[in-house]
N, C-alpha and C positions, 0 to 999 in steps of 0.2 A: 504494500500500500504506500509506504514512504516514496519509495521507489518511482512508482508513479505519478504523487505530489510533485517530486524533484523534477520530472520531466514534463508535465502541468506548468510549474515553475518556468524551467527553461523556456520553454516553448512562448509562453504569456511575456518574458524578457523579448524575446525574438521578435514578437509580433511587434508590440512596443517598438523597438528599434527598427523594424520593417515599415513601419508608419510614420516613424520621425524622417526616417531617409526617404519616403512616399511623398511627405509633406515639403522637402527640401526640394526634390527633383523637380516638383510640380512647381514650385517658384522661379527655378531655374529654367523653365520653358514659359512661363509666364513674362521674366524678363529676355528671354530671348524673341518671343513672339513681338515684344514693344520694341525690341532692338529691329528685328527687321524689318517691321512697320516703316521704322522711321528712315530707315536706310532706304527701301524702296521710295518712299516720298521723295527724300534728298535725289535720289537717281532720276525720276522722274523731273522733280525742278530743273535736273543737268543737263538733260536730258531734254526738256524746255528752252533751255538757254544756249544750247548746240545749234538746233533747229535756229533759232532766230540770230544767231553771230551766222549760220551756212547762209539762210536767204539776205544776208546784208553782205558777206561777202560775194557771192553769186552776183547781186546788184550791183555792188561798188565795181567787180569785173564786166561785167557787162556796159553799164554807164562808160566807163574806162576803155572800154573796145581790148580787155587784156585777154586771149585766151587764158585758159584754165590747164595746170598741166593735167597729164593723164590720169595721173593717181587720184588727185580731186573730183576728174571728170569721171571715173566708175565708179568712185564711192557717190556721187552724186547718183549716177546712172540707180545703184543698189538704192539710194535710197526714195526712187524715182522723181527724185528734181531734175529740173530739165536746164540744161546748160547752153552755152554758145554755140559750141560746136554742133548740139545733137539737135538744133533748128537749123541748122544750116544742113548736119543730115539728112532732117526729115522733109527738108522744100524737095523737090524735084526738079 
């Protein structure tokens, strides 16, 4: 009978400490979920702020009559803004 108190005992230690480390983790994905909430916002504002520096340089080259070198004009192409060159492309 003791025998079995003792491992009653241990076992009710165990949970206890199964729960305190349950309650720990669970905070630890709580602050991570808020961590990459705000990370994804930030990304997106950047991400906002990209978009509108590419269409004023895109402008300021155009206005300027500068082509655009190649590297800028795919990355354009990929992110379907349309460039100098690829109106001049697409006239016939």
């Amino acid at each position: 009978m003791e025998t079995l108190r003792t491992q009653l005992r241990s076992q009710s230690e165990d949970i206890d400490h199964l729960e305190a480390e349950n309650s720990d983790h669970r905070a630890t994905i709580k602050n991570l979920q808020t961590e990459i909430a705000h990370v994804r916002t930030v990304q997106q504002a950047d991400a906002q702020d990209l978009i509108q520096l590419a269409g004023r340089f895109l402008a300021l080259s155009r206005g300027a009559g500068i082509e655009l070198d190649i590297g800028t004009k795919e990355l354009f192409r990929c992110r379907g803004w349309t460039t100098i060159a690829r109106k001049a492309e697409a006239r016939p």
